[in-house]
C-alpha positions in Angstrom: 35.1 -2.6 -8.9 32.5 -0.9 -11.0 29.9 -2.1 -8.6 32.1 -0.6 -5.5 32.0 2.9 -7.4 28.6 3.0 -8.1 28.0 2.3 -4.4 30.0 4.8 -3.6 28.8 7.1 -5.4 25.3 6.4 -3.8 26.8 7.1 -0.7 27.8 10.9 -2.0 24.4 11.3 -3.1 23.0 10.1 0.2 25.2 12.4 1.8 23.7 15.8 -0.2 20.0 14.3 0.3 20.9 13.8 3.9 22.3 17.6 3.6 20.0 19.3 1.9 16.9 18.0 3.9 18.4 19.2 7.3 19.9 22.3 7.0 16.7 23.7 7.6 17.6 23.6 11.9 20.5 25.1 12.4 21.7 22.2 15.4 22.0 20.1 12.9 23.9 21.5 10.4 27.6 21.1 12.9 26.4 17.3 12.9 25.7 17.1 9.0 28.9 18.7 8.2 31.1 16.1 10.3 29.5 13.6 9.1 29.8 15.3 5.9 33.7 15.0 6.7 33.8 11.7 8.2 31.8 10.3 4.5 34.6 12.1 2.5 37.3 11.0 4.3 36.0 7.7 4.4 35.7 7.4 0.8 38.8 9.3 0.4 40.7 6.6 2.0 38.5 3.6 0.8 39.4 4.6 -3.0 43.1 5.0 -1.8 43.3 1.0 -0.5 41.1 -0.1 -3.9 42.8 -2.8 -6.0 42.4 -5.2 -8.2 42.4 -8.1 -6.3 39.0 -9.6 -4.8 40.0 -9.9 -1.7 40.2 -6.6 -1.4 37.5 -6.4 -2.8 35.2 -8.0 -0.7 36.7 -6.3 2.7 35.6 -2.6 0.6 32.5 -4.2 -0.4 31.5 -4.6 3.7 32.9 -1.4 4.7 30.2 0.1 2.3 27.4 -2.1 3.4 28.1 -1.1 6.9 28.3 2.5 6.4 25.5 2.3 4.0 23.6 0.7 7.2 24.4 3.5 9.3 23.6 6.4 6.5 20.2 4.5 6.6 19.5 4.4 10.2 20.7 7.9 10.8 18.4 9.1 7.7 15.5 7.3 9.4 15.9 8.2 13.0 15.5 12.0 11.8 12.7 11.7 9.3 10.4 9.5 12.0 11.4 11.3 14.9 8.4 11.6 17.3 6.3 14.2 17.8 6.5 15.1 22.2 4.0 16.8 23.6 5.5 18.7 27.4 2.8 18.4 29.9 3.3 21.9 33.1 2.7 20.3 36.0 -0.2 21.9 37.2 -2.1 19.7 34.0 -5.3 17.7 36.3 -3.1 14.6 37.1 -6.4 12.1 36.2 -8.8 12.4 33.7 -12.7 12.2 35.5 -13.8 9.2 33.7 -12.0 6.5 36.0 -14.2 4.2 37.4 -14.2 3.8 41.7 -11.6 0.8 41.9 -9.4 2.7 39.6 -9.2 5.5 41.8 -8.6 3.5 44.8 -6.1 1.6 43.1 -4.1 5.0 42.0 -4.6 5.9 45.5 -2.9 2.9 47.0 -0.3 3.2 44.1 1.0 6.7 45.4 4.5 7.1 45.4 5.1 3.9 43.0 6.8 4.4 39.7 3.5 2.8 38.1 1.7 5.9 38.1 3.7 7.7 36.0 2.6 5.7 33.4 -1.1 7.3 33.4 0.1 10.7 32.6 3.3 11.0 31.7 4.8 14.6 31.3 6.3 13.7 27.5 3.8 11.3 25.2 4.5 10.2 21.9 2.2 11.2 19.0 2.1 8.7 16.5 1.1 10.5 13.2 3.6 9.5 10.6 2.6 5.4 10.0 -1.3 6.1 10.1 -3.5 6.2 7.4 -6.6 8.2 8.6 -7.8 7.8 5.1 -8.3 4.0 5.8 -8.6 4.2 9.7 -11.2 6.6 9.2 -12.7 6.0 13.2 -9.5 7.7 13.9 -10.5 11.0 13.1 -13.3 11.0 15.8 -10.9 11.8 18.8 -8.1 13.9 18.6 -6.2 11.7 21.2 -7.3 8.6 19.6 -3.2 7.9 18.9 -2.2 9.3 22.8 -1.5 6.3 24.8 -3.7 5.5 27.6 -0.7 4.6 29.5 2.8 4.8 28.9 5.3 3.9 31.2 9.2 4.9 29.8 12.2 5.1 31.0 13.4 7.1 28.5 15.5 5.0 26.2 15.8 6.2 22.8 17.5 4.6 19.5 18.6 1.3 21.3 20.1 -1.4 19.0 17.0 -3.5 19.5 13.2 -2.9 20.1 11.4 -5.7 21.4 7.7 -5.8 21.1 5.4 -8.1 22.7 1.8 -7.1 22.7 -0.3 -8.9 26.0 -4.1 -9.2 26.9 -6.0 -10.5 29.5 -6.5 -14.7 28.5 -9.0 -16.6 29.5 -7.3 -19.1 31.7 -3.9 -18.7 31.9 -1.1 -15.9 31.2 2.3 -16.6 30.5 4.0 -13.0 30.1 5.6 -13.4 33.3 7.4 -16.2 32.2 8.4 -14.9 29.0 9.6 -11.8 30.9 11.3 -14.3 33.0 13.3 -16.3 30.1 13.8 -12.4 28.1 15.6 -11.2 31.7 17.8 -13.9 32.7 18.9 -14.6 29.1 20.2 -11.0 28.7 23.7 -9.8 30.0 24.1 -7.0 31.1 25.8 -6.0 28.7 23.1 -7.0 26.5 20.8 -4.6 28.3 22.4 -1.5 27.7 21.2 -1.9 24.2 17.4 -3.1 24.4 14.2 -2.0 25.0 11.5 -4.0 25.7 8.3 -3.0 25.1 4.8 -4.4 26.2 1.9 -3.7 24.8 -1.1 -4.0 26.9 -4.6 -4.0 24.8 -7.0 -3.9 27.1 -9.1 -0.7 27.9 -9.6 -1.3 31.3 -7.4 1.0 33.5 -7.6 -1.3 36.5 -6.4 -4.3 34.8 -3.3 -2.0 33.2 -2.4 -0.5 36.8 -2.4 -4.3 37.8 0.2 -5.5 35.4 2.3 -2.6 35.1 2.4 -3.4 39.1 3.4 -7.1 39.2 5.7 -6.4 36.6 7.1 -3.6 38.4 7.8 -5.9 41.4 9.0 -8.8 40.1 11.4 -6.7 37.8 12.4 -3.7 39.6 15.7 -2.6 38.0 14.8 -3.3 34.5 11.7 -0.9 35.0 14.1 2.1 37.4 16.7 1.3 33.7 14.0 2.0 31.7 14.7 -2.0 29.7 11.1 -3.1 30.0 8.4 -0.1 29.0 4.6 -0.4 29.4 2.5 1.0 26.7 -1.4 0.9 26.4 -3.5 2.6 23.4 -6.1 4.8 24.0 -9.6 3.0 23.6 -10.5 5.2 20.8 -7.5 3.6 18.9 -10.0 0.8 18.0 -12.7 0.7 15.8 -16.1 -1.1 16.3 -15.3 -4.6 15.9 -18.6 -5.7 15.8 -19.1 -4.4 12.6 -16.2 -6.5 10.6 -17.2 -8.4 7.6 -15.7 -11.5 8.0 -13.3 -13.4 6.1 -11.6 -17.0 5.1 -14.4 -19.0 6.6 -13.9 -17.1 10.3 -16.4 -16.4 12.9 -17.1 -13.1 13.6 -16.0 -14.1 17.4 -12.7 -14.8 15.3 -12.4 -12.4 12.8 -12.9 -9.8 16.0 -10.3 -11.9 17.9 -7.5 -11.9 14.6 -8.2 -7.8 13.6 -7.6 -6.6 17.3 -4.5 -8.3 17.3 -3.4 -6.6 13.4 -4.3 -3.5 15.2 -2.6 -4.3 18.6 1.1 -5.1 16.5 0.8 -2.1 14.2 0.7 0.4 16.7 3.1 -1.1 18.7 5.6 -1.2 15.2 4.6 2.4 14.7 5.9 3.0 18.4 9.3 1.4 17.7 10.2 3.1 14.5 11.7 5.6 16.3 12.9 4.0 19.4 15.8 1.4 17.7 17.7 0.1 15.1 16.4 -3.8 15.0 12.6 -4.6 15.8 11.6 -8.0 17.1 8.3 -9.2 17.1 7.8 -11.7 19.8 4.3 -13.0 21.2 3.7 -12.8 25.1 3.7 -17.1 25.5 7.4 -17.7 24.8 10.7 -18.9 25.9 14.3 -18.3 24.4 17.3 -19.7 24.5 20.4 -18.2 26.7 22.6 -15.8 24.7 19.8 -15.2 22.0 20.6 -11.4 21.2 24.6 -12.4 20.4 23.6 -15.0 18.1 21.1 -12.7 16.0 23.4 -10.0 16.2 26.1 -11.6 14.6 23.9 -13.4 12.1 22.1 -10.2 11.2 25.6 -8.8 10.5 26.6 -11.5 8.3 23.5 -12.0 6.4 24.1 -8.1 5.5 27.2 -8.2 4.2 25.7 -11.0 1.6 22.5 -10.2 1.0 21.9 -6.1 1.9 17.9 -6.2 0.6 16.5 -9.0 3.2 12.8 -7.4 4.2 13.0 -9.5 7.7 14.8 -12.4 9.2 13.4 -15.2 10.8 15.1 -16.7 14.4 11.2 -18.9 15.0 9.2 -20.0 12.2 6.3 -20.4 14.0 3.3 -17.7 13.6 4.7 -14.1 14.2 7.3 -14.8 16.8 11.1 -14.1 15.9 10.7 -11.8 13.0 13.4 -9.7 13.0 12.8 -6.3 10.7 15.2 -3.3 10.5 13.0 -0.3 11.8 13.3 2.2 8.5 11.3 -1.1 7.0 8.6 -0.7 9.3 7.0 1.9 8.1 6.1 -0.1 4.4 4.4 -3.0 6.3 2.6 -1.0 8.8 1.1 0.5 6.0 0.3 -2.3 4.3 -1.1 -3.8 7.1 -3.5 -1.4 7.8 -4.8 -1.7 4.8 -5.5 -5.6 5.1 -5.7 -5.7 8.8 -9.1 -6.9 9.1 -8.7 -9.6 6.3 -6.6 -11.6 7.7 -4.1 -12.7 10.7 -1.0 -11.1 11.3 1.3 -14.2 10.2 -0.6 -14.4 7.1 -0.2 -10.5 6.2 3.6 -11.1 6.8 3.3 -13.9 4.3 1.6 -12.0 1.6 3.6 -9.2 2.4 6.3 -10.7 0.9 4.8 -12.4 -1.7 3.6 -8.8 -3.1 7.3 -7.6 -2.4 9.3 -10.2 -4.6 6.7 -12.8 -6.3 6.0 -12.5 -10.0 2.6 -12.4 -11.7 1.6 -15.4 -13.8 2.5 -15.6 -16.9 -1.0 -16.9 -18.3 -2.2 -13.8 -17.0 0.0 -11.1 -18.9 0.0 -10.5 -22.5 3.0 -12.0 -24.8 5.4 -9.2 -24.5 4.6 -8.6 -20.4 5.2 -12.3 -20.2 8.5 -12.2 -22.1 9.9 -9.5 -19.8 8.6 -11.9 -16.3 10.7 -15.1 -18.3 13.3 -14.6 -15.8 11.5 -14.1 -12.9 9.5 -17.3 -13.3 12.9 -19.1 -13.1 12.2 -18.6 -9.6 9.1 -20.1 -7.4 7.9 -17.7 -5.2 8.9 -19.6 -2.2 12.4 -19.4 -3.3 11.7 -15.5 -3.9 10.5 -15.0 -0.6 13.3 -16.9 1.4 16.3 -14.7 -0.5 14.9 -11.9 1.5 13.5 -13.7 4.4 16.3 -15.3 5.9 16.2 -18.1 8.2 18.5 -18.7 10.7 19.7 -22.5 11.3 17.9 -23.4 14.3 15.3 -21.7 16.2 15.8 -19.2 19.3 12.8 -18.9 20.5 9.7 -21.5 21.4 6.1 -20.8 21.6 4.8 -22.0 25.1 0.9 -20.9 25.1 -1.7 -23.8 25.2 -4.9 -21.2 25.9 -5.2 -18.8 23.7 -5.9 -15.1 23.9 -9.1 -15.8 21.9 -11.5 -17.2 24.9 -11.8 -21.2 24.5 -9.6 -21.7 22.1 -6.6 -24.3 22.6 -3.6 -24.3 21.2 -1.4 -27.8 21.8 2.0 -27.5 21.9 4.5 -29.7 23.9 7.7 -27.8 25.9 9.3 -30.1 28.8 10.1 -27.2 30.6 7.0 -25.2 31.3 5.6 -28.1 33.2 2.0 -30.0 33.2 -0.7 -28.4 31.5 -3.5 -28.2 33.5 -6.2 -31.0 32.2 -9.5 -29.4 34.5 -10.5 -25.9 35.8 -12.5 -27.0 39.3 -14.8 -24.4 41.1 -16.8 -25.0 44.0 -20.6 -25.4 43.1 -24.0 -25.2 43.8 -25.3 -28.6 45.7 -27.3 -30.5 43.1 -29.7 -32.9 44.3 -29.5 -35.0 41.1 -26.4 -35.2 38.3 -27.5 -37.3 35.1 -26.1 -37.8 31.6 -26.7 -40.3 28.6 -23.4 -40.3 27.7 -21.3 -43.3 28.3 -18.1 -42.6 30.8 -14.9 -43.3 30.6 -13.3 -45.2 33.4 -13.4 -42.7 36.4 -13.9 -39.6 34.8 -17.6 -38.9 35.8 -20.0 -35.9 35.1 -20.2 -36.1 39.2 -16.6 -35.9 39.5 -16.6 -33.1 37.0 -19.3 -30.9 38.8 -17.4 -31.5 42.3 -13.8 -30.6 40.3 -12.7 -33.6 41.5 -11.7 -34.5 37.7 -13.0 -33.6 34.2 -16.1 -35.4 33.0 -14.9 -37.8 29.9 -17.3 -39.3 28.1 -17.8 -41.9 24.6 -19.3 -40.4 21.9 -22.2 -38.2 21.7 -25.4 -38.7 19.7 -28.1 -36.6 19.2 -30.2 -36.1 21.8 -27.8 -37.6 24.6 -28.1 -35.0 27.2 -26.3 -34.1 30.8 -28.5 -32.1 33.3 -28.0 -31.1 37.0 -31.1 -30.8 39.0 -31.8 -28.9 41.8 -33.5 -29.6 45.2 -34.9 -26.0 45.8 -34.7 -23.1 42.9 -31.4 -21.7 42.4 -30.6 -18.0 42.0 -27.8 -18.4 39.0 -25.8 -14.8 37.8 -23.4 -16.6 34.5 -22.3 -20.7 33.8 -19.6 -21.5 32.0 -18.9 -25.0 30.3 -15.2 -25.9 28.9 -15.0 -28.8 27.0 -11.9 -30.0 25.5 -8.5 -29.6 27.1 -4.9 -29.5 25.9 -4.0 -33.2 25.4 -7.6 -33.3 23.3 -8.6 -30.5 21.7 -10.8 -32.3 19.6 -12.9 -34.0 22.2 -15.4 -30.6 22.6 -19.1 -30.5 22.4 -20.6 -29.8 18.8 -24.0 -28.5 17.9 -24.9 -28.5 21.7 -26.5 -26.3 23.7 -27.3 -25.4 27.3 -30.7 -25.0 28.4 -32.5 -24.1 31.7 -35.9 -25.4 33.0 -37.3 -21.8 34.9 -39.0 -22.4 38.4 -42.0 -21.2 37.5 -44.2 -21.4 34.6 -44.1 -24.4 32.3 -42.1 -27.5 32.3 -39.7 -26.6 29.4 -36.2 -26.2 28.9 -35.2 -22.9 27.9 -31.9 -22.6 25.6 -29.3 -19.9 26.8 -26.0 -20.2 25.3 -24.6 -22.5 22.8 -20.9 -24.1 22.5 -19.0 -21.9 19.6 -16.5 -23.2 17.4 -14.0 -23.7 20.2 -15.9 -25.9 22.4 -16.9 -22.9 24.9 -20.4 -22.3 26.5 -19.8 -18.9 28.2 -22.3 -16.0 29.4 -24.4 -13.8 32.0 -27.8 -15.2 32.6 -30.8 -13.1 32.0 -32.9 -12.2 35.1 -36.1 -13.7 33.5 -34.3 -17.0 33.0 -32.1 -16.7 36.3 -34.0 -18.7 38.8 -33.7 -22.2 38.3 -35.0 -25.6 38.7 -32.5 -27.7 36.6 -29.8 -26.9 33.7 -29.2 -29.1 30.5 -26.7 -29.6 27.8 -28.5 -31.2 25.2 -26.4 -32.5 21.7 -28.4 -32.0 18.4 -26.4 -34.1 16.0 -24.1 -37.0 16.3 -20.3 -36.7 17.0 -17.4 -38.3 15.7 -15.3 -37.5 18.9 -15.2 -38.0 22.3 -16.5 -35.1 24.4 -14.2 -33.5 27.5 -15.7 -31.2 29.8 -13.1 -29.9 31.6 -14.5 -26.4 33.6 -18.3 -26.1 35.1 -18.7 -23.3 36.6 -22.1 -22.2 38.2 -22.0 -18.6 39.5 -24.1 -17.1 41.9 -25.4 -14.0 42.5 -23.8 -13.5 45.8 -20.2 -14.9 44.3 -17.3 -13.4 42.2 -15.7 -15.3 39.7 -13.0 -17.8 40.3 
């Protein structure tokens, strides 16, 4: 009973914070003052029903969560309230610097809802969750937190925000079919209370009108009802990637990769703040089972009721995907992730988020009286810490489907029966070569022929040093960019190591030339230079021995007078 009291009365105070912070607009003070009533009466009739017995009890107990819940969110909607910015309509509707296919494109896009996206008469300014004083590059243009696109229906303060951020993979994408699962497994009931937003991070204006368009057709009342919103940052958002230090052991190709993503996922948090109660992070690869919102509605409400604190709840545990966090507890992690957001990847911040939040310091550390106060606390492993306010529901709701990564070349196996085969190969149609040779033993029919023809992928025994595989060619060929995959989703680890590809130039000397070499995922990818560019013969060449097999499941010779397949 004396806990119920002092709860109460923290709900009296809230009430005169609440009060005294908004009376400064006079349109708010009719709405502070009723609910100025409702709170008395509420409490009024809460200590009239109080008794002694813990049944009781327990019923007052969730009454004051809940309300305690909505004194929260209310406080929060206010104090995070966007900043909107009222374009007049005579405003230039297109900036200059759109390249000649974006123009055409917003040309052939008039009269679609699409284009509304590229200015849109009320834009969000994000101010509030950034730290300029760490995101210093974000003081070199003043609409470096405008969106570059943003398509809304004009949703505000739904029950749930759902955030998946999206860019252009390498081989294969897969928002569509999360879309797909998202859509269908929402009634409509369901609808009426989410938002779904997509975060696009590319910079590329074409690519965005693109998406926003297939999405736009393949889900035309959930764009008209404003459930699915498109939202693209401004390419100034970024800073220079190329000039991370990196960290934990990474490439720079992956430390680049891992920080654009931080930075793609806090500024679509910072977005949602004010746009709903719940946030959920999802990933653009995965599927969800029928009914999902229900089922974490009604476990959210009961893990409030027993334990009001949690920080987020978990519905996946794999990576970032199904982390649930109320939005007012946004704010605290999007600035501690943009503090460490080029150290380390996002499901790792979340990690140490919590471990900073509710882990003790060790005791050999602290002197005897620091360590006498932390006794308790050490009770506890920091594990157990970290699951009393990370809840995990029983089973999971949602299932990662994405076997090629949004970092180019790199595979990630995972097994779902209803997504279908994974694609083993990548065939393209190329150059004629005269003569195909390797030193690398075949297995069964999986030749380096068959794999230049995409007929199959080349599969070969393992590698030594020195082995090599070159394609000859009758006449000299005019090459523009190669590409050469190896490795595929049922054997990642059969790539090439320490190899390289080489070319022997038409003219001049008789000696291989190296061009490119296969990075840490098993990918030989890039533009030719013109000196190098007219050809007699290419070469992979190994330069130590390998303990796997070796896949090579994409060749791709491109040719100046070709586009990319």
């Amino acid at each position: 009973m004396i806990d119920i009291r002092r709860r109460l009365k923290y709900l009296v105070c809230a009430v005169v914070r609440i009060c005294g912070g908004w009376c400064l607009n006079q349109r708010i003070r009719l709405c502070v003052f009723v609910m100025s009533l409702m709170c008395a009466f509420f409490t009024i009739l809460v200590l009239a029903s109080a008794s002694s017995h813990s049944a009781q009890n327990e019923s007052m107990a969730k009454k004051i969560t809940s309300l305690e819940e909505k004194l929260n969110n209310f406080e929060v909607r206010y104090r995070v309230k966007p900043v909107t910015y009222n374009f007049p309509k005579e405003t230039a509707p297109y900036p200059p610097g759109y390249s000649e296919e974006a123009m055409n494109m917003i040309h052939n896009l008039t009269g679609t809802r699409v284009l509304n996206g590229l200015q849109p008469r009320y834009i969000h300014r994000m101010q509030l969750p950034f730290l300029v004083q760490i995101l210093t590059h974000l003081l070199n243009d003043p609409f470096s937190l405008w969106p570059l696109y943003h398509l809304s229906g004009a949703r505000h303060y739904m029950d749930f925000v759902i955030g998946i951020p999206t860019v252009k993979r390498d081989k294969q994408t897969y928002l569509f079919t999360t879309l797909t699962y998202l859509i269908k497994a929402l009634s409509a009931e369901d609808k009426r209370s989410v938002v779904i937003v997509i975060l696009v991070g590319e910079p590329d204006v074409t690519y965005i009108l693109k998406l926003a368009r297939q999405i736009e057709i393949m889900f035309p009342r959930e764009i008209s009802d404003g459930v699915i919103e498109i939202l693209a940052p401004s390419p100034a958002y970024y800073p220079e990637l190329e000039d991370l230090c990196p960290t934990l052991g990474d490439s720079p190709k992956r430390a680049m990769w891992r920080t654009k993503q931080n930075l793609d996922n806090i500024y679509l948090m910072a977005y949602a703040i004010s746009k709903g109660v719940y946030y959920l992070m999802l990933e653009d690869d995965v599927t969800t089972k029928k009914d999902f919102l229900p089922e974490m509605k009604g476990y959210i409400k009961t893990t409030t009721e027993k334990t009001p604190h949690w920080i987020f709840i978990e519905f996946c545990q794999v990576g970032a995907i199904g982390k649930v966090f109320r939005t007012r507890d946004l704010l605290p992690f999007v600035t501690y992730s943009q503090i460490f957001y080029s150290n380390m990847p996002i499901d790792w911040l979340l990690e140490s988020y919590l471990a900073d939040r509710v882990c003790s310091i060790d005791k050999k550390s602290l002197c005897p009286a620091a360590a006498k106060k932390y006794k308790r606390l050490e009770k506890k492993s920091c594990a157990e810490s970290k699951l009393r306010v990370r809840p995990r529901y029983k089973v999971s709701l949602f299932q990662h489907i994405g076997v090629y990564s949004s970092l180019q070349g790199k595979i990630q196996k995972v097994q779902d029966p209803q997504f279908g085969k994974v694609q083993s190969y990548f065939p393209h149609q190329n150059p004629p070569a005269q003569k195909i040779t390797t030193t690398i033993e075949d297995y069964y029919q999986h030749s380096i022929q068959n794999a230049y023809e995409g007929i199959d992928f080349f599969w070969g025994k393992k590698p030594k040093k020195g082995d090599t595989l070159e394609f000859w060619y009758g006449r000299p060929l005019q090459i523009k960019r190669v590409t050469f995959r190896s490795g595929n989703a049922e054997h990642i680890t059969d790539q090439f190591y320490n190899t390289v590809v080489e070319v022997l130039p038409a003219f001049g000397d008789n000696n291989f030339t190296t061009i490119l070499h296969f990075d840490e995922f098993g990918l030989a990818d890039g533009d030719v230079e013109e000196e190098f560019s007219l050809v007699k013969a290419i070469r992979l060449r190994v330069n130590a021995d390998s303990k796997y097999w070796v896949i090579l499941s994409e060749i791709y010779i491109q040719t100046p007078d070709e586009k990319k397949t």
